[in-house]
DSSP file (Angstrom, degrees, kcal/mol; ACC not computed):
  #  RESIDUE AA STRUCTURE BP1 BP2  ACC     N-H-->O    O-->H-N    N-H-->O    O-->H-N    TCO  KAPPA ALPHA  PHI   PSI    X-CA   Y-CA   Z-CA
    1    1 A X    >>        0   0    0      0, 0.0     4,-3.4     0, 0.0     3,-0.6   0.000 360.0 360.0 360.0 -50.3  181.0  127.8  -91.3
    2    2 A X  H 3>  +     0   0    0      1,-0.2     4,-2.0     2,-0.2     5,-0.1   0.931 360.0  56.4 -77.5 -24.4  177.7  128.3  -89.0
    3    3 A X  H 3> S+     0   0    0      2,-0.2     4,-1.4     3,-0.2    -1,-0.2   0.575 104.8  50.1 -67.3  -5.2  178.6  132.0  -88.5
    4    4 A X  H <> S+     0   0    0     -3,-0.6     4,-1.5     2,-0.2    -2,-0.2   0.770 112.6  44.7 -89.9 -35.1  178.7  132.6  -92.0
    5    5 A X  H  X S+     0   0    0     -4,-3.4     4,-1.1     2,-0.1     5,-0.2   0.991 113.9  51.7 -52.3 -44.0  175.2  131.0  -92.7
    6    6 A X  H  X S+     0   0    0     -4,-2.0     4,-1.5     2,-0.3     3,-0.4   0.848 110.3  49.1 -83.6 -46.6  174.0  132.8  -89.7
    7    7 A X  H >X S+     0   0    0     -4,-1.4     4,-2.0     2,-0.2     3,-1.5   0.982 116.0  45.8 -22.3 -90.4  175.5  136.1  -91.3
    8    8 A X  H 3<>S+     0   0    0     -4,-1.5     5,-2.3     1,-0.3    -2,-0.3   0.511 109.7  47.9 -13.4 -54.0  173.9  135.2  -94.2
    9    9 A X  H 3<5S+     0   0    0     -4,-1.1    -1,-0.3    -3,-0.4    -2,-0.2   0.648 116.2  44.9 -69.1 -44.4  170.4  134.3  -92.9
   10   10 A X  H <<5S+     0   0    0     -3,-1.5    -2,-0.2    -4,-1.5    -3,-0.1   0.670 107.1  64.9-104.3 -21.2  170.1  137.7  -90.6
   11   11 A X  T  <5S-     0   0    0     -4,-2.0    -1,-0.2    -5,-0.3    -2,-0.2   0.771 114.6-126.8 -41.8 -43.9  171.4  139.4  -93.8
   12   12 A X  T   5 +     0   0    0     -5,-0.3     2,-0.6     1,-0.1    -3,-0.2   0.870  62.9 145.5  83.3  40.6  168.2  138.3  -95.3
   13   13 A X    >>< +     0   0    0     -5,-2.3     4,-3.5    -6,-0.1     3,-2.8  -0.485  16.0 164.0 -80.6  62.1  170.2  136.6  -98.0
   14   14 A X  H 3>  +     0   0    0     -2,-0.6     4,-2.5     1,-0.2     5,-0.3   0.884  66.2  46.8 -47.8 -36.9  167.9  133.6  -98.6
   15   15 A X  H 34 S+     0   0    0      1,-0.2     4,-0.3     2,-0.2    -1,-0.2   0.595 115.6  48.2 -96.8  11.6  168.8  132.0 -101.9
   16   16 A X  H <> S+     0   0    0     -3,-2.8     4,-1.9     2,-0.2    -1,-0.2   0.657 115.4  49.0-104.4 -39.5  172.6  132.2 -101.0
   17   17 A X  H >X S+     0   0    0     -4,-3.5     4,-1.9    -9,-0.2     3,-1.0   0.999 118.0  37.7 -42.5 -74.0  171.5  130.7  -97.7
   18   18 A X  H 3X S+     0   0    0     -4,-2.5     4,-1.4    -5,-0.3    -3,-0.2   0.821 111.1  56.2 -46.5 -58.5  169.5  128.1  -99.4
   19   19 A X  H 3> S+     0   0    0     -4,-0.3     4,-2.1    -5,-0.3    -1,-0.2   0.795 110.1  46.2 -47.5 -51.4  171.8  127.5 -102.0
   20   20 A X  H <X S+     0   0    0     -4,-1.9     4,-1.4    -3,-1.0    -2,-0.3   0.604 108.5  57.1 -71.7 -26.0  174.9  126.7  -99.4
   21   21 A X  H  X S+     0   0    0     -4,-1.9     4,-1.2     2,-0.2    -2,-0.2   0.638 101.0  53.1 -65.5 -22.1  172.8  124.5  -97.4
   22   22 A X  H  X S+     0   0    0     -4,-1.4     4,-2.0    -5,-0.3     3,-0.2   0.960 116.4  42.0 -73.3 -67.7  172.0  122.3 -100.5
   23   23 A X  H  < S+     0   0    0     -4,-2.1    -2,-0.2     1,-0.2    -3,-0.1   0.793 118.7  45.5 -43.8 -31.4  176.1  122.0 -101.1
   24   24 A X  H  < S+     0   0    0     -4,-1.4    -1,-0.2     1,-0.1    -3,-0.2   0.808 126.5  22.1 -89.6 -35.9  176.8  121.5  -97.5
   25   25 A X  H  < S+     0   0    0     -4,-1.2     2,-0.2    -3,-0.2    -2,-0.1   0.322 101.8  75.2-116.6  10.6  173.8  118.8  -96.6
   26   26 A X  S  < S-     0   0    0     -4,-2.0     2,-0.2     0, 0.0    -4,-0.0  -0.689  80.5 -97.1-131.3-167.8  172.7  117.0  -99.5
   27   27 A X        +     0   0    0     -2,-0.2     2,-0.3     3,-0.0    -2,-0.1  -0.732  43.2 171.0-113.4 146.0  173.9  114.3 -101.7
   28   28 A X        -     0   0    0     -2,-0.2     2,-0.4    13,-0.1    17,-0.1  -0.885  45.2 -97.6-151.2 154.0  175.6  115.4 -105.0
   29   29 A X        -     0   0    0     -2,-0.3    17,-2.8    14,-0.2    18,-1.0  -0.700  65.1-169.0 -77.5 130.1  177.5  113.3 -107.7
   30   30 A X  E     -Ab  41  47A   0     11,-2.7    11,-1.9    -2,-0.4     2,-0.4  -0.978  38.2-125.9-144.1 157.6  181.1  114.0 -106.6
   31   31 A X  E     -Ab  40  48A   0     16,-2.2    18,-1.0    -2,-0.3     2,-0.4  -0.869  19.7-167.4 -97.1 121.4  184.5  113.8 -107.1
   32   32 A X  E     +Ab  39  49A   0      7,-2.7     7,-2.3    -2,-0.4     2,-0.3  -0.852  14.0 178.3-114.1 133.8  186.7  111.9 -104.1
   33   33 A X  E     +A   38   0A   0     16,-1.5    18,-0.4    -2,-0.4     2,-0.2  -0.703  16.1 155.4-151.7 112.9  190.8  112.8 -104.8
   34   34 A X  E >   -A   37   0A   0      3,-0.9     3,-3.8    -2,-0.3    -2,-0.0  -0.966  57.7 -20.2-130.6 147.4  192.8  111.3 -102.2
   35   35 A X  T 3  S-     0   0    0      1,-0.3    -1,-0.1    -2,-0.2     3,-0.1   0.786 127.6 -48.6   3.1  64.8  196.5  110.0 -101.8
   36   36 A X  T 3  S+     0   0    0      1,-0.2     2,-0.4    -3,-0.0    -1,-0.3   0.592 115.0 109.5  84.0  15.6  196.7  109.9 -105.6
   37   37 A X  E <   -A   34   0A   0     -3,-3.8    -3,-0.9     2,-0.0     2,-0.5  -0.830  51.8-155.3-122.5 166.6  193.6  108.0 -106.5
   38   38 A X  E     +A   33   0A   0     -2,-0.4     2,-0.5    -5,-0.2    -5,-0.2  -0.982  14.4 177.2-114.7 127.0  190.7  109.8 -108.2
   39   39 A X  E     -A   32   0A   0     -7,-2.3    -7,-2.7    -2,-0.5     2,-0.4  -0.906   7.4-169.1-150.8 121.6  187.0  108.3 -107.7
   40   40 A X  E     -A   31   0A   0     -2,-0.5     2,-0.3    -9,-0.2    -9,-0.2  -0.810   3.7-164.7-102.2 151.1  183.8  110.1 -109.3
   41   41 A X  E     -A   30   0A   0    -11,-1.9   -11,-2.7    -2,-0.4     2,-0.2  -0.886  59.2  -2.5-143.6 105.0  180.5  108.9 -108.2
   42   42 A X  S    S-     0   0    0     -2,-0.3     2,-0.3   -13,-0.2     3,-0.3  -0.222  89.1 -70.7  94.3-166.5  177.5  110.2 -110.7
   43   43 A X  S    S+     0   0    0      1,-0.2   -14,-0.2    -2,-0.2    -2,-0.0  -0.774 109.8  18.8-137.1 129.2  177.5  112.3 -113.5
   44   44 A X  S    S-     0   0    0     -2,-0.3    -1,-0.2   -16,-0.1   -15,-0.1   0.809  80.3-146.6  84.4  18.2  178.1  115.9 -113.3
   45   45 A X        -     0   0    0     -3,-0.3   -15,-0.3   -15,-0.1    22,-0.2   0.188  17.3-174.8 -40.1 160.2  179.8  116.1 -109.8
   46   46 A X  S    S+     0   0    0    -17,-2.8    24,-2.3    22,-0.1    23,-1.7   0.371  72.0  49.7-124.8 -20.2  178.8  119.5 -108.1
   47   47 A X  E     -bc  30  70A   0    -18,-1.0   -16,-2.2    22,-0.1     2,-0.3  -0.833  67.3-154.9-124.5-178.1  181.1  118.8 -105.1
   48   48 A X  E     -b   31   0A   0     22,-0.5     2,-0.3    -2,-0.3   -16,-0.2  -0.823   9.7-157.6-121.8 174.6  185.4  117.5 -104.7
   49   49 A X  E     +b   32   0A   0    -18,-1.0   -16,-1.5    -2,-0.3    24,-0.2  -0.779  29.8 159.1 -43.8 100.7  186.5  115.7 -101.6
   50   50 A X  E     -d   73   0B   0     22,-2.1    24,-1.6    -2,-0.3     2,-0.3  -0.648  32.9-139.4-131.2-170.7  189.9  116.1 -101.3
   51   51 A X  E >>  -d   74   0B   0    -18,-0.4     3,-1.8    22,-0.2     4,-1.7  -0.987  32.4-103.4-149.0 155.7  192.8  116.0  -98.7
   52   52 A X  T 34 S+     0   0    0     22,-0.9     4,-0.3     1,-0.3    23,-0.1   0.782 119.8  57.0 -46.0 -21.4  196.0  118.4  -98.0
   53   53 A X  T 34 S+     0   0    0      1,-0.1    -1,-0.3     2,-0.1     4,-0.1   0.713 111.6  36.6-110.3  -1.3  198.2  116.2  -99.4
   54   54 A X  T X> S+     0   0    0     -3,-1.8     4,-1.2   -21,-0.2     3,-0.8   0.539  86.3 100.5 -84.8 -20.1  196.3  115.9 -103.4
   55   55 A X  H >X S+     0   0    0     -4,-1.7     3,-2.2     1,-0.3     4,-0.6   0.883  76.8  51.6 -30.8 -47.9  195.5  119.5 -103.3
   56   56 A X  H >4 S+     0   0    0     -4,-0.3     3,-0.8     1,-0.3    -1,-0.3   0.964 113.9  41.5 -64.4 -38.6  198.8  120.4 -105.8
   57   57 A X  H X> S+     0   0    0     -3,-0.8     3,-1.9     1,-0.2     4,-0.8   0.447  83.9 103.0-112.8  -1.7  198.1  118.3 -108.1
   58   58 A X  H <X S+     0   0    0     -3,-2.2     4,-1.0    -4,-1.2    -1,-0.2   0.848  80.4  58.5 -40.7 -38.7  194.1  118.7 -108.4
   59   59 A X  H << S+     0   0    0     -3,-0.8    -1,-0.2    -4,-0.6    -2,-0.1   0.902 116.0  36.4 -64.7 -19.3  194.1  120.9 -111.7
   60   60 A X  H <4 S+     0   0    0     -3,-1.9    -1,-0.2    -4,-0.2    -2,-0.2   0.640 121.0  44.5-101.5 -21.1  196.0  118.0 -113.5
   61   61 A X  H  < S+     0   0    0     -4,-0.8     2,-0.7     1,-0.1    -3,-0.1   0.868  96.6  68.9 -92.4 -61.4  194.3  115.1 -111.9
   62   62 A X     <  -     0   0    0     -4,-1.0     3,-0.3     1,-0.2    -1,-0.1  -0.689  48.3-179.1 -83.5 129.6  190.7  115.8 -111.9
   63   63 A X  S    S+     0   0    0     -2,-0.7     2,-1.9     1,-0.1     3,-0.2   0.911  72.6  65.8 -74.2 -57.6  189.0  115.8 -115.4
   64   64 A X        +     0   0    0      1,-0.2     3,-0.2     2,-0.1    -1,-0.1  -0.401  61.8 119.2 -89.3  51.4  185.3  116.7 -114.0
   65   65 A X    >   +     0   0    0     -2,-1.9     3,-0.9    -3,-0.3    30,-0.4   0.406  34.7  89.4 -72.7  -4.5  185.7  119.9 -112.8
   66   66 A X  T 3  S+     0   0    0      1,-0.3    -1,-0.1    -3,-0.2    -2,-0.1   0.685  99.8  39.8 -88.9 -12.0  183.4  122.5 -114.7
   67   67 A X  T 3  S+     0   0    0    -22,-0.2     2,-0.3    -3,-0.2    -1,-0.3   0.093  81.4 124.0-118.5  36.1  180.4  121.9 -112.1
   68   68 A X    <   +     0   0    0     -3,-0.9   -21,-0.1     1,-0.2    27,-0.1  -0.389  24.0 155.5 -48.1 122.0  182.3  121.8 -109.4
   69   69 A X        +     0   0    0    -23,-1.7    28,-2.1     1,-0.3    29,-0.5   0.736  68.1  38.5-123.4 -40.1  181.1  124.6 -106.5
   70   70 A X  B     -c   47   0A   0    -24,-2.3   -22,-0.5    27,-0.2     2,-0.3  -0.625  61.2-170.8-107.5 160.6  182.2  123.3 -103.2
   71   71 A X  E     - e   0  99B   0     27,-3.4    29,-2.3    -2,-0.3     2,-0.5  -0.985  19.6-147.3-138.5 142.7  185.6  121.5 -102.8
   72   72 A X  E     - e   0 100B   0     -2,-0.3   -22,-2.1    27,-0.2     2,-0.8  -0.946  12.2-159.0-103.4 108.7  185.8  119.8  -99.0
   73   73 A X  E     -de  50 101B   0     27,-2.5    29,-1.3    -2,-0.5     2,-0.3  -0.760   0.7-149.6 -61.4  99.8  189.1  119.9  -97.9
   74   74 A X  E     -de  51 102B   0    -24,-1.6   -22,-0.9    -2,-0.8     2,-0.7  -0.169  12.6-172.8 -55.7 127.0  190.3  117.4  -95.0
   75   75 A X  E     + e   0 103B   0     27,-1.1    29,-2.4    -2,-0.3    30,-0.1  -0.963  21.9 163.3-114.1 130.8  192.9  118.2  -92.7
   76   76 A X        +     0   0    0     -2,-0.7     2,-0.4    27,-0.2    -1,-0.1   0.484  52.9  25.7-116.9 -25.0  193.3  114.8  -90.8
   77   77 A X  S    S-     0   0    0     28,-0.1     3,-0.2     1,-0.1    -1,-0.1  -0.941  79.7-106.1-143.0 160.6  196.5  114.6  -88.9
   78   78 A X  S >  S+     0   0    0     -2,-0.4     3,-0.5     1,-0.2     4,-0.4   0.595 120.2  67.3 -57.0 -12.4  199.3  117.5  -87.1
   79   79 A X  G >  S+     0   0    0      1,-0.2     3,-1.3     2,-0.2    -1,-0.2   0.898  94.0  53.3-100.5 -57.4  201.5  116.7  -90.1
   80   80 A X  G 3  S+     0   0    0      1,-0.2    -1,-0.2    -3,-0.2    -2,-0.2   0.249  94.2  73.7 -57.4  18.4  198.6  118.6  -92.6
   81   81 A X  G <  S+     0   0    0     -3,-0.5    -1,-0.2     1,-0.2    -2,-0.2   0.719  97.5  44.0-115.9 -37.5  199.1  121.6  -90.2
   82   82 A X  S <  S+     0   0    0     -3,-1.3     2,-0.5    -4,-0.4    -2,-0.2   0.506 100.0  88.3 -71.3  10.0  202.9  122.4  -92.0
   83   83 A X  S    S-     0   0    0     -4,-0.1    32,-0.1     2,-0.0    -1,-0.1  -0.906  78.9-133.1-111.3 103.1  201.5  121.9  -95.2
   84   84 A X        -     0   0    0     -2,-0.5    32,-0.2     1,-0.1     2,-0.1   0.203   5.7-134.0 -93.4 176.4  199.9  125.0  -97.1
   85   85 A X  E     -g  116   0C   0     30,-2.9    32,-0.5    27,-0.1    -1,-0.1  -0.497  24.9-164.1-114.7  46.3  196.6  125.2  -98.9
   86   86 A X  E >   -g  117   0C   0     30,-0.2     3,-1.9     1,-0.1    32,-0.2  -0.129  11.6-154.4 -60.6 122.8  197.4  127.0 -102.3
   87   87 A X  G >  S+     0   0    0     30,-4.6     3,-1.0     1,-0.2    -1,-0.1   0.480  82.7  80.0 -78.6   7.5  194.4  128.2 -103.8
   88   88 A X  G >  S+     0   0    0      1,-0.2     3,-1.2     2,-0.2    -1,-0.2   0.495  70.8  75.8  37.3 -74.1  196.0  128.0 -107.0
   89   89 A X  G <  S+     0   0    0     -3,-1.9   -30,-0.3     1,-0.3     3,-0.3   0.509  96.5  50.1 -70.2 -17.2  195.5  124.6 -107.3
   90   90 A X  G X  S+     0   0    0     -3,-1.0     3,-1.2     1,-0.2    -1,-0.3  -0.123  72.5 107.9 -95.0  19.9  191.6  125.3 -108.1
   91   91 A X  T <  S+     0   0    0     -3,-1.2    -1,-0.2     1,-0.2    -2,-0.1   0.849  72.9  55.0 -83.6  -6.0  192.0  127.8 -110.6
   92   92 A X  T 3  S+     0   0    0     -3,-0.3     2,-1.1     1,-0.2    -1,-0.2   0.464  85.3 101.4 -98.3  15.5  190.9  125.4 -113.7
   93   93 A X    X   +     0   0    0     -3,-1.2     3,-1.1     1,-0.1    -1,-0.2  -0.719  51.7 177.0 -80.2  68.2  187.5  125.0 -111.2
   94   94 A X  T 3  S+     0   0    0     -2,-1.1    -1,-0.1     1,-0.2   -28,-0.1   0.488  73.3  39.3 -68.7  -2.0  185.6  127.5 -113.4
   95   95 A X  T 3  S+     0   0    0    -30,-0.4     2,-0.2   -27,-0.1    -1,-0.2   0.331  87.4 129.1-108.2  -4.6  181.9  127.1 -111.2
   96   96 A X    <   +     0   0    0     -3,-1.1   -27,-0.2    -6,-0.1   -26,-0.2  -0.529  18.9 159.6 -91.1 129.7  183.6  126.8 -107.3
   97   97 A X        +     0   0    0    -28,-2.1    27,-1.8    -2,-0.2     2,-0.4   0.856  51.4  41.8 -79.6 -78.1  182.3  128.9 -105.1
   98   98 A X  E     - f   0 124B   0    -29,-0.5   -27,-3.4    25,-0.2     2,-0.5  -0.768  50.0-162.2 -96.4 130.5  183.3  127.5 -101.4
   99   99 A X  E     -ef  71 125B   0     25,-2.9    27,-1.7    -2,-0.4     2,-0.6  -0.933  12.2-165.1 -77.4  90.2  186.1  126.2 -100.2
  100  100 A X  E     -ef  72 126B   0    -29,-2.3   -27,-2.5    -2,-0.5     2,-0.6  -0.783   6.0-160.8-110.2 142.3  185.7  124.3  -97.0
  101  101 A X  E     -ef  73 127B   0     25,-3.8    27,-2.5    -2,-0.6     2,-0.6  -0.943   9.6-161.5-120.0 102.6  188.5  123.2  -94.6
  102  102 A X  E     -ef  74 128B   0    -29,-1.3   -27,-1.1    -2,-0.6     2,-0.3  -0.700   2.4-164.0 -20.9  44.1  187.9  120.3  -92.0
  103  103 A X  E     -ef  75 129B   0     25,-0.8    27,-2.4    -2,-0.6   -27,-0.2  -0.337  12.3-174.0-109.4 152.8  189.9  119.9  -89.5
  104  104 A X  S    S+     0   0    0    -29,-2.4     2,-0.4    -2,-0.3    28,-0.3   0.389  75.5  44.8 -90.9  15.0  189.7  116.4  -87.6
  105  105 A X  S    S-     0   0    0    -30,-0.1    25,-0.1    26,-0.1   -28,-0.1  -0.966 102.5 -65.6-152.1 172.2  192.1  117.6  -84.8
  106  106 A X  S    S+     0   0    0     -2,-0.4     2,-0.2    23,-0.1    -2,-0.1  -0.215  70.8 124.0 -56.8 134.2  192.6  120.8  -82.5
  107  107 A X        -     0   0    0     -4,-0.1     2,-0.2   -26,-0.0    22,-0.1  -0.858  44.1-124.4-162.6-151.5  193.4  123.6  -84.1
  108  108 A X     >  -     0   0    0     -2,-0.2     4,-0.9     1,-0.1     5,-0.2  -0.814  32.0 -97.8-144.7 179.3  192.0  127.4  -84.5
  109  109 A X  H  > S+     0   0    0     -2,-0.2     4,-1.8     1,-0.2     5,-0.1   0.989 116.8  54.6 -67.2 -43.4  191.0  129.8  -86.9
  110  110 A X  H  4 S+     0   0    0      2,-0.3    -1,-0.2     1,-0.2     4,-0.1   0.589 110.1  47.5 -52.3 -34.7  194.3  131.7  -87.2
  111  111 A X  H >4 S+     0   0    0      2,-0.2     3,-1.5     1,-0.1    -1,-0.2   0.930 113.1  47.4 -68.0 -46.5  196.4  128.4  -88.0
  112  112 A X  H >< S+     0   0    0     -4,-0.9     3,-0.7     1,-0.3     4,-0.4   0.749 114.8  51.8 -72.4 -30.0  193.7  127.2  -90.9
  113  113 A X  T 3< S+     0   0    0     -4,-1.8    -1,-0.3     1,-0.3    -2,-0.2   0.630 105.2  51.4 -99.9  17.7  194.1  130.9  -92.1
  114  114 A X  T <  S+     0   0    0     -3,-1.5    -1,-0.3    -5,-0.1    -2,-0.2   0.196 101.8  63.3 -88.0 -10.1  198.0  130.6  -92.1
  115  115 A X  S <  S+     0   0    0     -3,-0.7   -30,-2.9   -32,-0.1     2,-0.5   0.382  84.1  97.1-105.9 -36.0  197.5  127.4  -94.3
  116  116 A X  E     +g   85   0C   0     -4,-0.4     2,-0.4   -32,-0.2     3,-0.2  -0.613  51.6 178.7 -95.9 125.5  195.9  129.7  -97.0
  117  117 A X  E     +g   86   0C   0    -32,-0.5   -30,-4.6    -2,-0.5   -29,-0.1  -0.977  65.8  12.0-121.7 136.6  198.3  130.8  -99.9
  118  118 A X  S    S-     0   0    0     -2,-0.4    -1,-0.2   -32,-0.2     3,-0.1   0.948  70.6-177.1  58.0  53.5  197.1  133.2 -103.1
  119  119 A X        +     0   0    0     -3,-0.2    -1,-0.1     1,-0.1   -31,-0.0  -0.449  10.3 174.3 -53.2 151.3  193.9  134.0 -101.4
  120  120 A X        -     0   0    0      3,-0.2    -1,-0.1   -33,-0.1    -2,-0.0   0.293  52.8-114.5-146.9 -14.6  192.2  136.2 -104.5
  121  121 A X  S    S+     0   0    0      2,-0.2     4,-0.1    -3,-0.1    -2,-0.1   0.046  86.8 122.9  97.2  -6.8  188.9  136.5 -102.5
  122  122 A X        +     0   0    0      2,-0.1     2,-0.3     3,-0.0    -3,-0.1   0.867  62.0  51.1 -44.5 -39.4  187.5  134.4 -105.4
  123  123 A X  S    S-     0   0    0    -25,-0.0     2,-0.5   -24,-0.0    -2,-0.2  -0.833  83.6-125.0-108.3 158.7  186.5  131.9 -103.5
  124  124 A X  E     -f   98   0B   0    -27,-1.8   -25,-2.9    -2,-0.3     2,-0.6  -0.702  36.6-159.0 -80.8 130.0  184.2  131.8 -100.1
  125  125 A X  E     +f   99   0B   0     -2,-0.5     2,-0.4   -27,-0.2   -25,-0.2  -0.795  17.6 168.3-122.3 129.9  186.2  130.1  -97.7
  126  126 A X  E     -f  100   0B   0    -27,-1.7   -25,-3.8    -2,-0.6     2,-0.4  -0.841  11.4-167.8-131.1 157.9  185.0  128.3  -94.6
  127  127 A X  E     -f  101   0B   0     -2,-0.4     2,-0.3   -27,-0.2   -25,-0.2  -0.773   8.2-165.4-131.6 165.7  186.1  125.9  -91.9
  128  128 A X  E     -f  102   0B   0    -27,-2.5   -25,-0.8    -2,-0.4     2,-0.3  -0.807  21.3-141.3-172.4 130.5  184.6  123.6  -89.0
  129  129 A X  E     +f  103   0B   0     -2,-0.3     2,-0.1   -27,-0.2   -25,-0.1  -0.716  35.7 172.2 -85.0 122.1  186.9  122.0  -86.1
  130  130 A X        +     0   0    0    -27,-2.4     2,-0.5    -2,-0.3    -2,-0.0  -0.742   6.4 177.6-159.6  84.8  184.8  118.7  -86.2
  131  131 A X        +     0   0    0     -2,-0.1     2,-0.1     1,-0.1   -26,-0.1  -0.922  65.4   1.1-116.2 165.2  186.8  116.3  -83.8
  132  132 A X              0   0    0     -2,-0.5    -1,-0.1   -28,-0.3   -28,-0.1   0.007 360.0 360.0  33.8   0.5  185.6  113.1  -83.1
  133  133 A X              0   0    0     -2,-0.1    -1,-0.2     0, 0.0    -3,-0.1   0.469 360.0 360.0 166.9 360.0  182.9  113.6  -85.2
C-alpha cells in the first residue's frame, strides 16, 4: 500500500494521491459484513469492511453498494491463508476502485497474491502486513 502512494506521489499524480488518502484515512459512512451479519453506519457508505470468510456471498448480502470505492478485506487468522479471494464477488460494486487486503499475521506478498482469483485488473489492489497493530 505505501509503495503504491509513493509511486503515485513521484508520478506527480496528485488528485489520485489525494483522492486514496481520503479512502484510506478518513471517516466514511460504511458498510461492516462479517461472519454473516451486515451493519451500515451513515448514508451513502463510500467504504465495505469485510472478512475472507463473507467475501462469496457480498453481491447478495450487501444492498448499499453503488458508492462503494474501497472494500477492506481482513485476513485475521492461518486458516484465511487456504481460503481464496474471488474478485467476482465485487462485480455488482459498480464505483470500487481499491481493494485492500489486511493481513493480521505473517505472511508475504506472493501468498496474498495467490489468494487472488479472476483478477480482471479492474480493480487497484493493495495490501499491508499490519501485525499487532
Amino acid at each position: 500500500m505505501n509503495s503504491y502512494l509513493t509511486n503515485l506521489e513521484n508520478s506527480g499524480q496528485d488528485s489520485k494521491v489525494k483522492n486514496l488518502k481520503h479512502l484510506l484515512y478518513d471517516l466514511h459512512s460504511a458498510v461492516y459484513a462479517s461472519s454473516g451479519e451486515i451493519n451500515i453506519y451513515g448514508d451513502l457508505p463510500t467504504a465495505l469492511f469485510t472478512d475472507n470468510n463473507s467475501i462469496n456471498s457480498l453481491n447478495t448480502s450487501v444492498s448499499l453498494k453503488n458508492d462503494i470505492e474501497i472494500a477492506t478485506i481482513k485476513i485475521e487468522k492461518v486458516a484465511d491463508l487456504n481460503k481464496s479471494i474471488d474478485l467476482n464477488s465485487f462485480s455488482g460494486f459498480e464505483k470500487l476502485k481499491y481493494i485492500l487486503i489486511i493481513s493480521e499475521i505473517e505472511t508475504n506478498s506472493s501468498v496474498i497474491n495467490s489468494l487472488i482469483k479472476n483478477n480482471t485488473s479492474k480493480y487497484i489492489l493493495l495490501y499491508k502486513i499490519s501485525i499487532g497493530g
